[in-house]
ChimeraX commands (.cxc) that place a marker at each C-alpha (Angstrom):
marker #1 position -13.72,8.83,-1.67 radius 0.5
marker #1 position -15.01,6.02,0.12 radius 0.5
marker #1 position -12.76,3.33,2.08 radius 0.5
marker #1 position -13.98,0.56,-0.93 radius 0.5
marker #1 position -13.14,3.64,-3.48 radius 0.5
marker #1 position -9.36,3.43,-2.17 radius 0.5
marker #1 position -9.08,0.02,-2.13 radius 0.5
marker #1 position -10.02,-0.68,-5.33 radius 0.5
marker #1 position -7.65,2.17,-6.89 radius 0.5
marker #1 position -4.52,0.60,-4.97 radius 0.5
marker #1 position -5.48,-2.89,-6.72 radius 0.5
marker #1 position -6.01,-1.51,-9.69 radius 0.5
marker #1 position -2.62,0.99,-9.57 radius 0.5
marker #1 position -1.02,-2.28,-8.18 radius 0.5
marker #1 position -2.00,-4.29,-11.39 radius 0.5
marker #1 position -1.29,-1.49,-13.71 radius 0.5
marker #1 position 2.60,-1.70,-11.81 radius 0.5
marker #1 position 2.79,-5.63,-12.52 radius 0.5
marker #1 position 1.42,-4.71,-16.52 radius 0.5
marker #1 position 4.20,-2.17,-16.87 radius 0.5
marker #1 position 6.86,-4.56,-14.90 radius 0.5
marker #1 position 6.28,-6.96,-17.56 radius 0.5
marker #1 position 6.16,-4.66,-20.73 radius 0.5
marker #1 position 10.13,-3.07,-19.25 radius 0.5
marker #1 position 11.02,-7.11,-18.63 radius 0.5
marker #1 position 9.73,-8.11,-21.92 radius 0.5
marker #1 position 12.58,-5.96,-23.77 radius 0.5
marker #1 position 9.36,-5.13,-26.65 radius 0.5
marker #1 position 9.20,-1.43,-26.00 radius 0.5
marker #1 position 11.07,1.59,-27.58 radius 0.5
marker #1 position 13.52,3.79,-25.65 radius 0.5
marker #1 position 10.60,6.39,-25.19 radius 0.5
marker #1 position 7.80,4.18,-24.57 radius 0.5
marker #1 position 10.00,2.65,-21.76 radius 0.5
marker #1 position 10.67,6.01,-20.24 radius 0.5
marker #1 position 6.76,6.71,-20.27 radius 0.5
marker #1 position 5.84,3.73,-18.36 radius 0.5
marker #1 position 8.68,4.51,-16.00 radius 0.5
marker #1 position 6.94,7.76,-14.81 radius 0.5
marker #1 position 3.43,6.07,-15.01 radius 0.5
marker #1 position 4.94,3.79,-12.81 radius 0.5
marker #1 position 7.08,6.00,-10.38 radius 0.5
marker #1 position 3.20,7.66,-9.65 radius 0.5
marker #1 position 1.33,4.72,-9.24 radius 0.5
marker #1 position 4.49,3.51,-6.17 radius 0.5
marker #1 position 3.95,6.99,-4.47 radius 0.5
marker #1 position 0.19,6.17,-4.88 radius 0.5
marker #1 position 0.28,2.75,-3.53 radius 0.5
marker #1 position 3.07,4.22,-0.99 radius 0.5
marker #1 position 0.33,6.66,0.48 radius 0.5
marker #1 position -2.21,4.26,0.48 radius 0.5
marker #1 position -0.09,1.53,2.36 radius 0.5
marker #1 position 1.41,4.31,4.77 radius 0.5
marker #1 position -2.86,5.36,5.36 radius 0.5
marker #1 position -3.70,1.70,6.28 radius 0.5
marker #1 position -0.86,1.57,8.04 radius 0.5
marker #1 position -1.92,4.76,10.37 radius 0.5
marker #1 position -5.30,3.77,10.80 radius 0.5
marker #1 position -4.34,-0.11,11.81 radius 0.5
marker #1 position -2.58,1.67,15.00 radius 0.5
marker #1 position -5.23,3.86,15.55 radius 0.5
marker #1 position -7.24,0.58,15.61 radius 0.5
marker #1 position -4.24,-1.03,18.28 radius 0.5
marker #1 position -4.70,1.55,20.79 radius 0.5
marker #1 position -5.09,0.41,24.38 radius 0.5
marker #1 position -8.53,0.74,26.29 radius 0.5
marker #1 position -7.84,4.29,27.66 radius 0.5
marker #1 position -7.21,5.30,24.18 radius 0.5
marker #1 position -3.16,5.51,24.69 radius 0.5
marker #1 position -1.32,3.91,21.41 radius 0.5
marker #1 position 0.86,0.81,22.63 radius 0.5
marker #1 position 4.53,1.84,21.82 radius 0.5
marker #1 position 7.32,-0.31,22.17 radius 0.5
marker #1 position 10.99,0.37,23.35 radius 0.5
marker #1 position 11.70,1.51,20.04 radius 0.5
marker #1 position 8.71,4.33,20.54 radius 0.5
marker #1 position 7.48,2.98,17.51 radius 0.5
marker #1 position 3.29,1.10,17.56 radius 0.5
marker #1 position 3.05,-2.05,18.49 radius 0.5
marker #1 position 1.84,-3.66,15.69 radius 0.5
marker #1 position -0.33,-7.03,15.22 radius 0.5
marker #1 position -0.37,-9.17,12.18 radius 0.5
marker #1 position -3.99,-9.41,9.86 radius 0.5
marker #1 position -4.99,-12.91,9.83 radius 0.5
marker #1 position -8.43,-12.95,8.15 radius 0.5
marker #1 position -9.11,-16.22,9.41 radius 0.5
marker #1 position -8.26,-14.93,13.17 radius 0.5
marker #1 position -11.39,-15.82,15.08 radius 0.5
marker #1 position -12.60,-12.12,16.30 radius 0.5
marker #1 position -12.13,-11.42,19.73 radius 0.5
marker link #1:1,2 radius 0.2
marker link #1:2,3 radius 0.2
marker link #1:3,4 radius 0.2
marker link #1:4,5 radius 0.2
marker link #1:5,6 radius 0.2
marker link #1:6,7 radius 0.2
marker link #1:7,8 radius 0.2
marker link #1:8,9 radius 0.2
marker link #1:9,10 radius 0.2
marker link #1:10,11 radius 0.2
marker link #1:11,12 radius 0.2
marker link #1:12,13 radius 0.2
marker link #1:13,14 radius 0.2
marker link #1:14,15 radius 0.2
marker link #1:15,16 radius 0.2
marker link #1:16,17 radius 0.2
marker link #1:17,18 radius 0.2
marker link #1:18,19 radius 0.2
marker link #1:19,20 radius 0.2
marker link #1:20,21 radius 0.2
marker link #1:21,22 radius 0.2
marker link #1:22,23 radius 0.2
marker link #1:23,24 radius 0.2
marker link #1:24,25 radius 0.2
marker link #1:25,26 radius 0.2
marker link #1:26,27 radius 0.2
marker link #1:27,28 radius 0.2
marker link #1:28,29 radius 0.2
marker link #1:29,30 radius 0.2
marker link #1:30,31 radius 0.2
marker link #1:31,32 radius 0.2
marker link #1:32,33 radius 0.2
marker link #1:33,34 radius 0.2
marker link #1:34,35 radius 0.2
marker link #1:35,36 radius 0.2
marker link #1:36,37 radius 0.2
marker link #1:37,38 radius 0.2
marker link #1:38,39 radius 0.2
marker link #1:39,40 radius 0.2
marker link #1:40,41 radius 0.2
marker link #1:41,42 radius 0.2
marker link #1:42,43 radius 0.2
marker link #1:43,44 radius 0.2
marker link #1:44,45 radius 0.2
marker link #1:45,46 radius 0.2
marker link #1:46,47 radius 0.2
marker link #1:47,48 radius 0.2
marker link #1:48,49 radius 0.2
marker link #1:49,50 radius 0.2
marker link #1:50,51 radius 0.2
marker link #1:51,52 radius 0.2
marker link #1:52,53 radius 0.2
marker link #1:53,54 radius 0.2
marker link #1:54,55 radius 0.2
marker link #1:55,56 radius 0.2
marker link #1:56,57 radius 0.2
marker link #1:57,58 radius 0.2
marker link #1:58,59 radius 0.2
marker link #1:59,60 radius 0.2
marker link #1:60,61 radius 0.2
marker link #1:61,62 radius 0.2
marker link #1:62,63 radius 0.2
marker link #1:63,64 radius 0.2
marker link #1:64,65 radius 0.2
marker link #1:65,66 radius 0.2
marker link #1:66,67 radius 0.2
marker link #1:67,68 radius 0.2
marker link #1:68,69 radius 0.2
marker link #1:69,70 radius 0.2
marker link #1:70,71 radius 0.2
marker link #1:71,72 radius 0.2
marker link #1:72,73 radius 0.2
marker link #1:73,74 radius 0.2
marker link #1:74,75 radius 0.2
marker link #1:75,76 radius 0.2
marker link #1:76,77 radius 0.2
marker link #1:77,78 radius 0.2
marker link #1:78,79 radius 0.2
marker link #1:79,80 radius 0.2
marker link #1:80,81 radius 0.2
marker link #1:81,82 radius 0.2
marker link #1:82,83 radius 0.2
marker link #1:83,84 radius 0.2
marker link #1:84,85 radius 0.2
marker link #1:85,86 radius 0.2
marker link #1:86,87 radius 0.2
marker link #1:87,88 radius 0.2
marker link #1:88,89 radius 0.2
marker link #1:89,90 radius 0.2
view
């Protein structure tokens, strides 16, 4: 799977959550049909989760200081930066 591949599965999973959020809101759908797009739903949030928590890893890996050593705070957590995509590059 490519890095466009995963991308375009957490949109799409993402707009399949906001479909199903708004079939539950609506009140429309049956006990049962309401329990099925629960668990379609409860996969696509540990799929989106994953995905998130993968950017998330690779975005430090991207951080890391010159010699290669990850910047880690007092909290010994990464030093994170916020995505701007109108940040002139550096």
């Amino acid at each position: 799977m490519t890095k466009k591949d995963s991308e375009v599965n957490f949109e799409k999973a993402f707009a399949r959550l906001e479909e199903i959020l708004e079939k539950l809101n609506s009140g429309s759908v049956s006990l049962d049909e309401s329990l099925k797009l629960y668990e379609e739903a409860d996969k696509l949030i540990t799929t989106c989760g994953k995905n998130l928590t993968d950017a998330e890893r690779k975005v430090e890996q991207l951080i890391k200081q010159r010699n290669g050593e990850l910047q880690v705070g007092a909290d010994q957590q990464p030093i994170t930066e916020n995505f701007s995509p109108n940040q002139p590059s550096h």
